[in-house]
mmCIF entry with sequence, helices, sheets and N, C-alpha, C, O atoms, coordinates in Angstrom:
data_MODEL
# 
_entry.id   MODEL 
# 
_entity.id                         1 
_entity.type                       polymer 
_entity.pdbx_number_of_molecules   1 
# 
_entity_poly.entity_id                      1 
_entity_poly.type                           'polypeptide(L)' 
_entity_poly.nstd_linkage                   no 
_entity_poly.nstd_monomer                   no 
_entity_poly.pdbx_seq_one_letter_code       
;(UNK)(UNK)(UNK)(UNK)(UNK)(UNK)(UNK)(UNK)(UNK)(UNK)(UNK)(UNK)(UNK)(UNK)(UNK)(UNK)
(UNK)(UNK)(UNK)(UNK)(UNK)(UNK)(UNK)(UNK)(UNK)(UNK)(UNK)(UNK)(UNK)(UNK)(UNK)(UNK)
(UNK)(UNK)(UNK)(UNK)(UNK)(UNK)(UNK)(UNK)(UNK)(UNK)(UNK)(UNK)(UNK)(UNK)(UNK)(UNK)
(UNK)(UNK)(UNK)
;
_entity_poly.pdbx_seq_one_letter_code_can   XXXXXXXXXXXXXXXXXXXXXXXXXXXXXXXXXXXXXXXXXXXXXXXXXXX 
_entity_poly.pdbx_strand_id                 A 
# 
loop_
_entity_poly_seq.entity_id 
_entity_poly_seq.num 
_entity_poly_seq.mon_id 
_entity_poly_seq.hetero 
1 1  UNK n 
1 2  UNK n 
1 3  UNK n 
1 4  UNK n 
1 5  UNK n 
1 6  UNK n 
1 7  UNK n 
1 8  UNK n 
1 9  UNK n 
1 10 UNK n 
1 11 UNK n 
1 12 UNK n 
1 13 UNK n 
1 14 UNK n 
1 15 UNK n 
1 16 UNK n 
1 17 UNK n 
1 18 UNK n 
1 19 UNK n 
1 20 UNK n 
1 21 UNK n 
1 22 UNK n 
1 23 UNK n 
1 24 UNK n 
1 25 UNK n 
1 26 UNK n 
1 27 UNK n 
1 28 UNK n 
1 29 UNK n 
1 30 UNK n 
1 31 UNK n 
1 32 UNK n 
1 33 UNK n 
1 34 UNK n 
1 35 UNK n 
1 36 UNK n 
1 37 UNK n 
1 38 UNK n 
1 39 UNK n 
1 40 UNK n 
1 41 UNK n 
1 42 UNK n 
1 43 UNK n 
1 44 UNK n 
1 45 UNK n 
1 46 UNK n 
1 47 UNK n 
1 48 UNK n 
1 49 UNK n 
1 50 UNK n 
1 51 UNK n 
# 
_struct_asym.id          A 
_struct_asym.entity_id   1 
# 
loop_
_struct_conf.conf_type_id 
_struct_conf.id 
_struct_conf.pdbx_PDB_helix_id 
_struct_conf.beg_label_comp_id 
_struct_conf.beg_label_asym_id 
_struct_conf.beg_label_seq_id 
_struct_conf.pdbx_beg_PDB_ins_code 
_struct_conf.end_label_comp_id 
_struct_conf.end_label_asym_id 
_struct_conf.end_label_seq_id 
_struct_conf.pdbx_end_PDB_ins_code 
_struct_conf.beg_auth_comp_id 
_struct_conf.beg_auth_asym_id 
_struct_conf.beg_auth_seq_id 
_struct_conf.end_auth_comp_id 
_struct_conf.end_auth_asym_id 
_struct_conf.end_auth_seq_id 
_struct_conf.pdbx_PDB_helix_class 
_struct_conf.details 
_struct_conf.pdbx_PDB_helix_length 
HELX_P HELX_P1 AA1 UNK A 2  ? UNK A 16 ? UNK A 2  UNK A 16 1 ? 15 
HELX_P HELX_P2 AA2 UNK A 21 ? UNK A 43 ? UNK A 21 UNK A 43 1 ? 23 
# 
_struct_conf_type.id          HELX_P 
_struct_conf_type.criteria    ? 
_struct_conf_type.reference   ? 
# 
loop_
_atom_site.group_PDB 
_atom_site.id 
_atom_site.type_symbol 
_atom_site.label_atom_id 
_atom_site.label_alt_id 
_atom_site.label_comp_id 
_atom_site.label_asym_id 
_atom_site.label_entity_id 
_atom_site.label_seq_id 
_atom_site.pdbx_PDB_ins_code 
_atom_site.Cartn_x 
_atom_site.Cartn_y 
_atom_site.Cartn_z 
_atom_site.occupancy 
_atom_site.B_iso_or_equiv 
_atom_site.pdbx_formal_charge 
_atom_site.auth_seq_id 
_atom_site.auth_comp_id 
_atom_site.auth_asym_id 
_atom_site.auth_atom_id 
_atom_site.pdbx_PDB_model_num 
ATOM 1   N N  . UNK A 1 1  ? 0.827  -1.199  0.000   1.00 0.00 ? 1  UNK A N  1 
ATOM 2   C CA . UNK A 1 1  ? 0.000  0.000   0.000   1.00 0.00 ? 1  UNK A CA 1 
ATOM 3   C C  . UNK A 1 1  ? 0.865  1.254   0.000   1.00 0.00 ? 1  UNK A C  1 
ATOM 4   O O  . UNK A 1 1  ? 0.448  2.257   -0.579  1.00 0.00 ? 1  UNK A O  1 
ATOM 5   N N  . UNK A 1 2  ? 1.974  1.255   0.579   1.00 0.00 ? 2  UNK A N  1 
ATOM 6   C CA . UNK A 1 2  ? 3.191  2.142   1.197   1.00 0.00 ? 2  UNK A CA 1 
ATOM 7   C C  . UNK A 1 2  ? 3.590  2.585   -0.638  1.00 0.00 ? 2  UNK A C  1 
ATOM 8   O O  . UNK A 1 2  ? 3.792  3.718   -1.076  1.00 0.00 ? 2  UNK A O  1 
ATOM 9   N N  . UNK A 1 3  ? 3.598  1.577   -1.233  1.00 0.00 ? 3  UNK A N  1 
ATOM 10  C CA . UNK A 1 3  ? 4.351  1.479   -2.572  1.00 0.00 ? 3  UNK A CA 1 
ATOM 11  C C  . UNK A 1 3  ? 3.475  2.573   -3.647  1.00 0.00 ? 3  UNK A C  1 
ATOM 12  O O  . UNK A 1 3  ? 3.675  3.514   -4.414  1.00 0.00 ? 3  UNK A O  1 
ATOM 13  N N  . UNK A 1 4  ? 2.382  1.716   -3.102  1.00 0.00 ? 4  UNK A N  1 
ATOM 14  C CA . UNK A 1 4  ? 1.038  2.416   -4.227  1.00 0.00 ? 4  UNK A CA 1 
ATOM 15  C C  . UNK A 1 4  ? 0.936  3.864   -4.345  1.00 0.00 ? 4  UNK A C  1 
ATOM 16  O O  . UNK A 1 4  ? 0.741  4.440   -5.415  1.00 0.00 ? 4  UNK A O  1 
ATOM 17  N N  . UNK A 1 5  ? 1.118  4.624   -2.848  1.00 0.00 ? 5  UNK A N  1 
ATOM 18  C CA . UNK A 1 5  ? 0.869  5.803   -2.564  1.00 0.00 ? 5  UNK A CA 1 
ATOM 19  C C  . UNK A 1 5  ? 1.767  6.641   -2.699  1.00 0.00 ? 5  UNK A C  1 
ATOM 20  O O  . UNK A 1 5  ? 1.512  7.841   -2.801  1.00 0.00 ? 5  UNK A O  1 
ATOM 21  N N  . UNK A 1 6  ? 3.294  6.028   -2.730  1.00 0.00 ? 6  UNK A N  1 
ATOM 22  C CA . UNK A 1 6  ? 4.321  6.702   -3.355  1.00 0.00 ? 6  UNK A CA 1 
ATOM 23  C C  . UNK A 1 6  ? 4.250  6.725   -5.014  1.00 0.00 ? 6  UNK A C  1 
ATOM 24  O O  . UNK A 1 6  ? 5.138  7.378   -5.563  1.00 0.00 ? 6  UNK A O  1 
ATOM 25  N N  . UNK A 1 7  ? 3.691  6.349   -5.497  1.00 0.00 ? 7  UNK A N  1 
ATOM 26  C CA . UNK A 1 7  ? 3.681  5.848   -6.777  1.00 0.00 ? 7  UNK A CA 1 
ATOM 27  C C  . UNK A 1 7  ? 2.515  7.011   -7.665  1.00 0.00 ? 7  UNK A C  1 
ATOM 28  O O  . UNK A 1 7  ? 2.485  7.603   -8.744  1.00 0.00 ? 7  UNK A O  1 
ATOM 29  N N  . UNK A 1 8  ? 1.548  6.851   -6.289  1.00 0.00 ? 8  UNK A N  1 
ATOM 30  C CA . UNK A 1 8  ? 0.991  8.212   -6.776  1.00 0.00 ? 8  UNK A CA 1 
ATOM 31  C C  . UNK A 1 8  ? 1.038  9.002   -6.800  1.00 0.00 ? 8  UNK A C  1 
ATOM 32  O O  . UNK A 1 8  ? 0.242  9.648   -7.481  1.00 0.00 ? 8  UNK A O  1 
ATOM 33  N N  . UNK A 1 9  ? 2.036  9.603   -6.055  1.00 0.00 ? 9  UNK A N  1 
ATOM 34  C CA . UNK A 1 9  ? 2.259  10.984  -5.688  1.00 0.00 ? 9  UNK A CA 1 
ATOM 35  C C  . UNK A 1 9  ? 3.771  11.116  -6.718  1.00 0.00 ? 9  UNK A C  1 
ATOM 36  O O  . UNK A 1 9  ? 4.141  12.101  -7.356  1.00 0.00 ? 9  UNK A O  1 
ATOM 37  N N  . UNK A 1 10 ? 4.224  10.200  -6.638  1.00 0.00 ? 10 UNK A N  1 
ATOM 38  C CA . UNK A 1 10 ? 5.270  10.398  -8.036  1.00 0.00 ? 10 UNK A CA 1 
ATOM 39  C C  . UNK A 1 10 ? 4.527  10.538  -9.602  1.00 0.00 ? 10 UNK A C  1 
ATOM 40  O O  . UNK A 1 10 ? 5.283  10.981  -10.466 1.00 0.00 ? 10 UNK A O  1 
ATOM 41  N N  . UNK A 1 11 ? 3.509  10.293  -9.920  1.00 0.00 ? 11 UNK A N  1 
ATOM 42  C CA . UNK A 1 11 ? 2.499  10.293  -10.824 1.00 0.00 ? 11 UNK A CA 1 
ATOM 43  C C  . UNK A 1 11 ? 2.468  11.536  -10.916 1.00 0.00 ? 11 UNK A C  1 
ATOM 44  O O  . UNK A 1 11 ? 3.089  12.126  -11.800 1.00 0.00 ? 11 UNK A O  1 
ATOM 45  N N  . UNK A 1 12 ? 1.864  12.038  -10.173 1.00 0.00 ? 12 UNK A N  1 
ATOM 46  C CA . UNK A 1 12 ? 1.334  13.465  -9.780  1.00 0.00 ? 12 UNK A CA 1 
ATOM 47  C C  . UNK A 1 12 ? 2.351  14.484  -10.121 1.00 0.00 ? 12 UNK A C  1 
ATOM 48  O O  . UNK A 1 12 ? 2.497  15.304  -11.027 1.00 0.00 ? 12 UNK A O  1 
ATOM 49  N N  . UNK A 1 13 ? 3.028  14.114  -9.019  1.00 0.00 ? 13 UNK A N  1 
ATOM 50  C CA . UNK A 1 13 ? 4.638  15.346  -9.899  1.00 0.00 ? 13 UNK A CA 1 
ATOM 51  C C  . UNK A 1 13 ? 4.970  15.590  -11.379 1.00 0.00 ? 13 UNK A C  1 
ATOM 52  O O  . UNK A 1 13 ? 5.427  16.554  -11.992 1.00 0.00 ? 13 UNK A O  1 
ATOM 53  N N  . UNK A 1 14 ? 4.529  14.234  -11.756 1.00 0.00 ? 14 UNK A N  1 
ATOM 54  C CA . UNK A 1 14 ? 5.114  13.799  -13.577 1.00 0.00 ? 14 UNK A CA 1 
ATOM 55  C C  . UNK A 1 14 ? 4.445  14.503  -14.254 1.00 0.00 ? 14 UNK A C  1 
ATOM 56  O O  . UNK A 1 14 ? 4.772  15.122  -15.267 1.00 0.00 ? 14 UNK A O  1 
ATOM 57  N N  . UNK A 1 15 ? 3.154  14.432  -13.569 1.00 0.00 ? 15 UNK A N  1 
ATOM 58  C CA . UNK A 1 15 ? 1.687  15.466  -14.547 1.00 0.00 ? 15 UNK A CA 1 
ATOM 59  C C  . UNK A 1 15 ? 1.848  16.578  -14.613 1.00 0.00 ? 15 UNK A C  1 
ATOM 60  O O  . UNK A 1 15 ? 1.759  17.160  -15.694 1.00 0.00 ? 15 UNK A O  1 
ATOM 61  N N  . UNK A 1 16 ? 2.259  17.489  -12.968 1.00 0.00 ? 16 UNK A N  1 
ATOM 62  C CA . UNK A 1 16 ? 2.981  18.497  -12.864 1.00 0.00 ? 16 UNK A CA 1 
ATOM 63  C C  . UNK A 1 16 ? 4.133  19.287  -13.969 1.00 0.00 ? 16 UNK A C  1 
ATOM 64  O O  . UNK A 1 16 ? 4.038  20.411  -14.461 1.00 0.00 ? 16 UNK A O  1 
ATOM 65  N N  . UNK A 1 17 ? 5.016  18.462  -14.113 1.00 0.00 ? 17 UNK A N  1 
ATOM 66  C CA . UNK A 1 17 ? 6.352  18.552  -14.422 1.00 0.00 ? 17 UNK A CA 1 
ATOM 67  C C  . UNK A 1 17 ? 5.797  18.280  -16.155 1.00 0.00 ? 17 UNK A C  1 
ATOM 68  O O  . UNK A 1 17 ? 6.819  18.313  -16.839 1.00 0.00 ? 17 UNK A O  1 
ATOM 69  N N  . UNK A 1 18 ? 4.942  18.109  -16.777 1.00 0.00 ? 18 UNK A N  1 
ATOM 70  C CA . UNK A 1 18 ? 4.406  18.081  -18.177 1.00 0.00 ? 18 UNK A CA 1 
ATOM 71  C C  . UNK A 1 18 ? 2.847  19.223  -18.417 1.00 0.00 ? 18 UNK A C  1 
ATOM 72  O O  . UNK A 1 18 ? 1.861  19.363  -19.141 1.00 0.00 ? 18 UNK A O  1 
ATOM 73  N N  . UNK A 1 19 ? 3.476  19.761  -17.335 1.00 0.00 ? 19 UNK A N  1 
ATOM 74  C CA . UNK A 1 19 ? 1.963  20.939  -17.307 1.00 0.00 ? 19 UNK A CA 1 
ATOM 75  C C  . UNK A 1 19 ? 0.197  20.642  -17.591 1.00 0.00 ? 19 UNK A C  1 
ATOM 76  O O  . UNK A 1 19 ? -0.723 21.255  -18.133 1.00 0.00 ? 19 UNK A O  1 
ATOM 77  N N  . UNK A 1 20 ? 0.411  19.076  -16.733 1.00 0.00 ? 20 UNK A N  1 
ATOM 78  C CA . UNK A 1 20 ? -1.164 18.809  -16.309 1.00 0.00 ? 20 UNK A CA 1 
ATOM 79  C C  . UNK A 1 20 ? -1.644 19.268  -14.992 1.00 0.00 ? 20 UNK A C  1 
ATOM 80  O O  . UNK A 1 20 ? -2.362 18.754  -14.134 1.00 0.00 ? 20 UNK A O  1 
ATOM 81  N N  . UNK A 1 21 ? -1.197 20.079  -15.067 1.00 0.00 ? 21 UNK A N  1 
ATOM 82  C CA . UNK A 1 21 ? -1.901 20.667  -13.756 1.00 0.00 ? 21 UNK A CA 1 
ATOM 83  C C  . UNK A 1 21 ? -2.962 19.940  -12.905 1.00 0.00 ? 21 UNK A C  1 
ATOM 84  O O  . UNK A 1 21 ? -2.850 19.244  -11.896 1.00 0.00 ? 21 UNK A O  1 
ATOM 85  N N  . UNK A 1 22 ? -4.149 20.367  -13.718 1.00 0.00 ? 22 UNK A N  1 
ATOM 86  C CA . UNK A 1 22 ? -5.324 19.942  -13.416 1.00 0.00 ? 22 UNK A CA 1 
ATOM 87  C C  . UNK A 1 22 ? -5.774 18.380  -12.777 1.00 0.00 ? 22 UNK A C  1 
ATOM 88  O O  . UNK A 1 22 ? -6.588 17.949  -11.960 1.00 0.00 ? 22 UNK A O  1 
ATOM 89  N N  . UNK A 1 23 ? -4.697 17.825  -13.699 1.00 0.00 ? 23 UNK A N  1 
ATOM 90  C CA . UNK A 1 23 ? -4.959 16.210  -13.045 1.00 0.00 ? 23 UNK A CA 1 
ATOM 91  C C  . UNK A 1 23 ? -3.674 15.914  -12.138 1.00 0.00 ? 23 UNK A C  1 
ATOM 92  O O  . UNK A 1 23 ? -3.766 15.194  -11.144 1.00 0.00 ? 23 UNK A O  1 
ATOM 93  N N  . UNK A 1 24 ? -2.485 16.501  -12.529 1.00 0.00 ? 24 UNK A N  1 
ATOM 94  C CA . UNK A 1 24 ? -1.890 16.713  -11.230 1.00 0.00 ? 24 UNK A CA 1 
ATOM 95  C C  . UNK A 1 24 ? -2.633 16.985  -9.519  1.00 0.00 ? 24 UNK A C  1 
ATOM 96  O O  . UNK A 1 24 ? -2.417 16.183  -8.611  1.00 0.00 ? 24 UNK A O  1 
ATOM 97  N N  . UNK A 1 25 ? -3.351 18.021  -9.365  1.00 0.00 ? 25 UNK A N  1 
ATOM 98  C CA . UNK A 1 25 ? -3.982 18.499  -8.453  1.00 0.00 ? 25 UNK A CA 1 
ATOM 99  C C  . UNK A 1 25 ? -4.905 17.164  -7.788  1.00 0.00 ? 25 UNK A C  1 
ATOM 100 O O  . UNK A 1 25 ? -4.767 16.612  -6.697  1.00 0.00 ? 25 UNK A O  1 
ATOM 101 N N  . UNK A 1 26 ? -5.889 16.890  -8.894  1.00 0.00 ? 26 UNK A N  1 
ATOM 102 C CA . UNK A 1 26 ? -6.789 15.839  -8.249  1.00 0.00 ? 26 UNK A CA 1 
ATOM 103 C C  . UNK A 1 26 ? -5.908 14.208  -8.018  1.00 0.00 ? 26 UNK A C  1 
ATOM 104 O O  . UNK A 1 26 ? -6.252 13.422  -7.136  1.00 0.00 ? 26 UNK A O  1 
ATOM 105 N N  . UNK A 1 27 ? -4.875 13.961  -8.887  1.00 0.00 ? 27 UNK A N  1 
ATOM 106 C CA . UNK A 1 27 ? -4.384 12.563  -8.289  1.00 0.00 ? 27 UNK A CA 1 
ATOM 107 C C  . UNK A 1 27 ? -3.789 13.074  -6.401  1.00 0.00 ? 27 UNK A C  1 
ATOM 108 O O  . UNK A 1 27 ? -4.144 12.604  -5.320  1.00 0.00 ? 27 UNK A O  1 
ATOM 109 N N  . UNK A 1 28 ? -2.760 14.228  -6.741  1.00 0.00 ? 28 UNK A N  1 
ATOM 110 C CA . UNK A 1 28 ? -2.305 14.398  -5.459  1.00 0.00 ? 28 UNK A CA 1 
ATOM 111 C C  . UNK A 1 28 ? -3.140 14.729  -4.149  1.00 0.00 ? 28 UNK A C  1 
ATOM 112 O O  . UNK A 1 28 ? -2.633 14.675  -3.029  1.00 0.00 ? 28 UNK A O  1 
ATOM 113 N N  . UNK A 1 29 ? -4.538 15.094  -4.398  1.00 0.00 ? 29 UNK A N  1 
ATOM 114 C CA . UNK A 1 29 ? -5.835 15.018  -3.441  1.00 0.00 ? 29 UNK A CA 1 
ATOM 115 C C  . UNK A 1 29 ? -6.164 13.832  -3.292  1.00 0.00 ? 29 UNK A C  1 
ATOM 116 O O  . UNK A 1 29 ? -6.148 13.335  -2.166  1.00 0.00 ? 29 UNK A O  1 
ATOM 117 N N  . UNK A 1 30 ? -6.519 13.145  -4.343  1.00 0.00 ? 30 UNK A N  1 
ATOM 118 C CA . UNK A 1 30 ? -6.788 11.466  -3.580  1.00 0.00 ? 30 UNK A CA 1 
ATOM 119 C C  . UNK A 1 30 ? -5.845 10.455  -2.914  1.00 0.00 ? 30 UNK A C  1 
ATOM 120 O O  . UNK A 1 30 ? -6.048 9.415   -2.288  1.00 0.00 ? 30 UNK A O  1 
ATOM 121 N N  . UNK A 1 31 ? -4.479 11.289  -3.354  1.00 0.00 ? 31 UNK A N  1 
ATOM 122 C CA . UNK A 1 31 ? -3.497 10.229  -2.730  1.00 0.00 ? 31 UNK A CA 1 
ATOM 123 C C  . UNK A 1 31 ? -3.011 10.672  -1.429  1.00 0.00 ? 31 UNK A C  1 
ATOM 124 O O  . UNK A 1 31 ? -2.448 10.028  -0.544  1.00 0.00 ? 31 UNK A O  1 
ATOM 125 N N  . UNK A 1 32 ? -3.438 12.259  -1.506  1.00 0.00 ? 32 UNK A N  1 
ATOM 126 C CA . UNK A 1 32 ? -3.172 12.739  0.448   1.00 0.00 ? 32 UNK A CA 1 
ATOM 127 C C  . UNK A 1 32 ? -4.165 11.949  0.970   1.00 0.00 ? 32 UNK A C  1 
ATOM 128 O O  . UNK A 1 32 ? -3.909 11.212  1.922   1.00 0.00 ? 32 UNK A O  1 
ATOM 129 N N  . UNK A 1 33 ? -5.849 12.020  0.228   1.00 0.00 ? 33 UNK A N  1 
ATOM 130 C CA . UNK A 1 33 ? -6.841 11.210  1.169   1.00 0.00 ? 33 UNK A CA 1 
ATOM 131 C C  . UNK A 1 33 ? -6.534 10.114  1.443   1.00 0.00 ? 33 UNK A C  1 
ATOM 132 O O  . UNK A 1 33 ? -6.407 9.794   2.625   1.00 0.00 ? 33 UNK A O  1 
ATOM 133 N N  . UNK A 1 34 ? -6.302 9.118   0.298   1.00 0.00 ? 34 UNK A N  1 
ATOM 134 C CA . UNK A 1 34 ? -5.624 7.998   0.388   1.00 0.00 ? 34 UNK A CA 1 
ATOM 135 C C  . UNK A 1 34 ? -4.236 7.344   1.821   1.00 0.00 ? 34 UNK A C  1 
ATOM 136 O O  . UNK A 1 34 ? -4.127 6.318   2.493   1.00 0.00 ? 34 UNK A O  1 
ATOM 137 N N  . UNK A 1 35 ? -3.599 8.378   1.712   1.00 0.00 ? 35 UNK A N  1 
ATOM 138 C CA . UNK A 1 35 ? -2.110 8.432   2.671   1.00 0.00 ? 35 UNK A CA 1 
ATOM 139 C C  . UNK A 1 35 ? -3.044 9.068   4.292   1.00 0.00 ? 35 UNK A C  1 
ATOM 140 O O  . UNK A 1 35 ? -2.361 8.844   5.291   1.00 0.00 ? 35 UNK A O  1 
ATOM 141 N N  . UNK A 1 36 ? -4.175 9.651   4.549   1.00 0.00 ? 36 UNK A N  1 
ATOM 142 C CA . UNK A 1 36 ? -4.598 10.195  5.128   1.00 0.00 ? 36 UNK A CA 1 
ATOM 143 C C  . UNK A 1 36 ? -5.502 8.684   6.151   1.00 0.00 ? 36 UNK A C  1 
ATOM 144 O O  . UNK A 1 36 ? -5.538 8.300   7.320   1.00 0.00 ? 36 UNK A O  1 
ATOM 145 N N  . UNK A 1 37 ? -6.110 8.260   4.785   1.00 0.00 ? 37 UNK A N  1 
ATOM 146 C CA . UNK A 1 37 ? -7.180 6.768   5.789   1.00 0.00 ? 37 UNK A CA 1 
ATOM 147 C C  . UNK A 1 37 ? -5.960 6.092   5.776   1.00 0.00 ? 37 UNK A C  1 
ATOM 148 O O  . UNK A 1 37 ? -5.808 5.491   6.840   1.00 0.00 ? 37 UNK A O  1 
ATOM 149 N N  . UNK A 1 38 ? -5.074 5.954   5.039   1.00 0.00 ? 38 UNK A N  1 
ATOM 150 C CA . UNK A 1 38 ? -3.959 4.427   5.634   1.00 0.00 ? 38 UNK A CA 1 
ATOM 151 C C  . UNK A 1 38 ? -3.240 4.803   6.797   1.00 0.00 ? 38 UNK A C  1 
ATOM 152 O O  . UNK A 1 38 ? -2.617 3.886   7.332   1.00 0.00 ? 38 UNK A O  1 
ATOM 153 N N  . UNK A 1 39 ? -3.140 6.456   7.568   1.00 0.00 ? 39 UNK A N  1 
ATOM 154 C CA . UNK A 1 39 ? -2.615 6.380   8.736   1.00 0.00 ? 39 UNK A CA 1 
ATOM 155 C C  . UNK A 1 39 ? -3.554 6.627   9.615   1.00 0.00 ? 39 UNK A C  1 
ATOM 156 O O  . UNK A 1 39 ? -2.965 7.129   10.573  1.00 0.00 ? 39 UNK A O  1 
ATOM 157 N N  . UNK A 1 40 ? -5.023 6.546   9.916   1.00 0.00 ? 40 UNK A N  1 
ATOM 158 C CA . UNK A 1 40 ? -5.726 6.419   10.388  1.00 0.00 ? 40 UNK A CA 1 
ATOM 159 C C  . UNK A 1 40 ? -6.246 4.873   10.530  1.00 0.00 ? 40 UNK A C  1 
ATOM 160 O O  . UNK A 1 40 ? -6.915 4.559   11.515  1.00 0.00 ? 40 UNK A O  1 
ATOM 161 N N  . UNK A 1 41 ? -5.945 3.993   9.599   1.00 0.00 ? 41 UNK A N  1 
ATOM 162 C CA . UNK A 1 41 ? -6.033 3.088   9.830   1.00 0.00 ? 41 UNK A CA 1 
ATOM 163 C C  . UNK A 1 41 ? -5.378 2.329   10.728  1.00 0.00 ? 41 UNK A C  1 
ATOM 164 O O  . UNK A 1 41 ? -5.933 1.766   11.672  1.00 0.00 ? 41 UNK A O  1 
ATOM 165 N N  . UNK A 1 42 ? -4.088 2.277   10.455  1.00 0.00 ? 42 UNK A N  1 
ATOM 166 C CA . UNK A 1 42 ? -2.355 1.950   11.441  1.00 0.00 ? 42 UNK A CA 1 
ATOM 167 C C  . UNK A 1 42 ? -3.131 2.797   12.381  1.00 0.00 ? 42 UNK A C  1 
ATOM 168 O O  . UNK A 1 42 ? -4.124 2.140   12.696  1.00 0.00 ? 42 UNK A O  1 
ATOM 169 N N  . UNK A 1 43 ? -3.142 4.133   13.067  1.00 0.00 ? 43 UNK A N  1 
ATOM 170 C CA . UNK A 1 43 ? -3.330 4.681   14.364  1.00 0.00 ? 43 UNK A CA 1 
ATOM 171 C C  . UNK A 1 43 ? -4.314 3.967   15.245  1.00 0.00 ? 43 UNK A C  1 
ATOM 172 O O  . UNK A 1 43 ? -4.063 3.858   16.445  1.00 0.00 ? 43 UNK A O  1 
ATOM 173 N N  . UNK A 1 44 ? -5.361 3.498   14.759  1.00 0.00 ? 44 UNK A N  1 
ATOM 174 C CA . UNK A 1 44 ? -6.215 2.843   15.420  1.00 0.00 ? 44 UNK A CA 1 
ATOM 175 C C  . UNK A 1 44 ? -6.936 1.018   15.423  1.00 0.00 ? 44 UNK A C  1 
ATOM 176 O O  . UNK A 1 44 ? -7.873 0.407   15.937  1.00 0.00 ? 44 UNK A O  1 
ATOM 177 N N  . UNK A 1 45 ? -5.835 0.771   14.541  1.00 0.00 ? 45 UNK A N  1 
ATOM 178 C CA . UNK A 1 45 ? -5.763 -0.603  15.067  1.00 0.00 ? 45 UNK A CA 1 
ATOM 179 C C  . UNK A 1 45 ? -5.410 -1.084  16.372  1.00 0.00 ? 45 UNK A C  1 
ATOM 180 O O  . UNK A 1 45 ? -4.563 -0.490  17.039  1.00 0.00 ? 45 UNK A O  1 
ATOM 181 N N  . UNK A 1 46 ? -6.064 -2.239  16.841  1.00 0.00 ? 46 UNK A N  1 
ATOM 182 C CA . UNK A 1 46 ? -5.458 -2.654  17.804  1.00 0.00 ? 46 UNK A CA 1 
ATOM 183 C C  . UNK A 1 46 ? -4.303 -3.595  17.962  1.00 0.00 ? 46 UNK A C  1 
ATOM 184 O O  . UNK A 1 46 ? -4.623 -4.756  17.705  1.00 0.00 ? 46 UNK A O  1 
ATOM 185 N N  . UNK A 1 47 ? -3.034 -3.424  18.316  1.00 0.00 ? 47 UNK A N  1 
ATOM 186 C CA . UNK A 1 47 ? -2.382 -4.631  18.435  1.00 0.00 ? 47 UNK A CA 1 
ATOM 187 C C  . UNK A 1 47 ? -2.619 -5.929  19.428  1.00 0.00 ? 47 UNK A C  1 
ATOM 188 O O  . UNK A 1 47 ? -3.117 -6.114  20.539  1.00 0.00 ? 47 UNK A O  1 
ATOM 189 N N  . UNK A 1 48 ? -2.126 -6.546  18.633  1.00 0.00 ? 48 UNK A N  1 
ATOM 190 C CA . UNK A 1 48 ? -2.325 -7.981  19.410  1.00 0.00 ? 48 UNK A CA 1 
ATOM 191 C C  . UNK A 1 48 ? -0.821 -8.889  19.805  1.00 0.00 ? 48 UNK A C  1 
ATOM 192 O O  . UNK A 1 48 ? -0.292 -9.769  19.125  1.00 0.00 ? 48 UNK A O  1 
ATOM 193 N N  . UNK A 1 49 ? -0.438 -8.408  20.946  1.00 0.00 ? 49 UNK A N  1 
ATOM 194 C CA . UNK A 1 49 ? 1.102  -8.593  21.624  1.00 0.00 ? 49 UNK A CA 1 
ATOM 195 C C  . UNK A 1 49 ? 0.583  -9.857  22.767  1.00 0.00 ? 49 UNK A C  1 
ATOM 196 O O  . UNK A 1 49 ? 0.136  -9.733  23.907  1.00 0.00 ? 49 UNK A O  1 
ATOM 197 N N  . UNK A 1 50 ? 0.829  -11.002 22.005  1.00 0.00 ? 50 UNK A N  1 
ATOM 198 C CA . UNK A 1 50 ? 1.079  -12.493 23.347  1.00 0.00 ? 50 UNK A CA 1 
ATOM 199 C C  . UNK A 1 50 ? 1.926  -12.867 23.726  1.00 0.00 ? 50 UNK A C  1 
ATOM 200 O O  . UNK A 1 50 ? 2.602  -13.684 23.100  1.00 0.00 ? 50 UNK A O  1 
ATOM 201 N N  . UNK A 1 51 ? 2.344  -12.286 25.282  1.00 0.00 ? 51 UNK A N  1 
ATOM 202 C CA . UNK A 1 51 ? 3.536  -13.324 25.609  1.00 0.00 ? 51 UNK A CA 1 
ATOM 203 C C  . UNK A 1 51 ? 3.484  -14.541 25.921  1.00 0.00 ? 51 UNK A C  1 
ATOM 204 O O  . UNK A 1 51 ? 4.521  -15.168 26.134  1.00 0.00 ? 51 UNK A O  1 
# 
């Protein structure tokens, strides 16, 4: 998932960096949302530690 979200946000730059602005903007919004629920997810899991 770690991979995916770098991947998008390297996407995003590329669109940038070829003057897509526009879809630049919206990949890098879904992939903050994206990067946003996957550390909300990790924060509130529970671990499960058995000694």
């Amino acid at each position: 998932m770690i991979a995916l979200l770098f991947a998008l946000f390297a996407v995003s730059m590329v669109l940038a960096l070829f003057d897509r602005w526009r879809s630049a903007y919206w990949l890098f919004a879904v992939s903050l949302l994206l990067s946003i629920y996957w550390f909300d997810y990790h924060a509130t899991t529970t671990l499960e530690i058995k000694l």
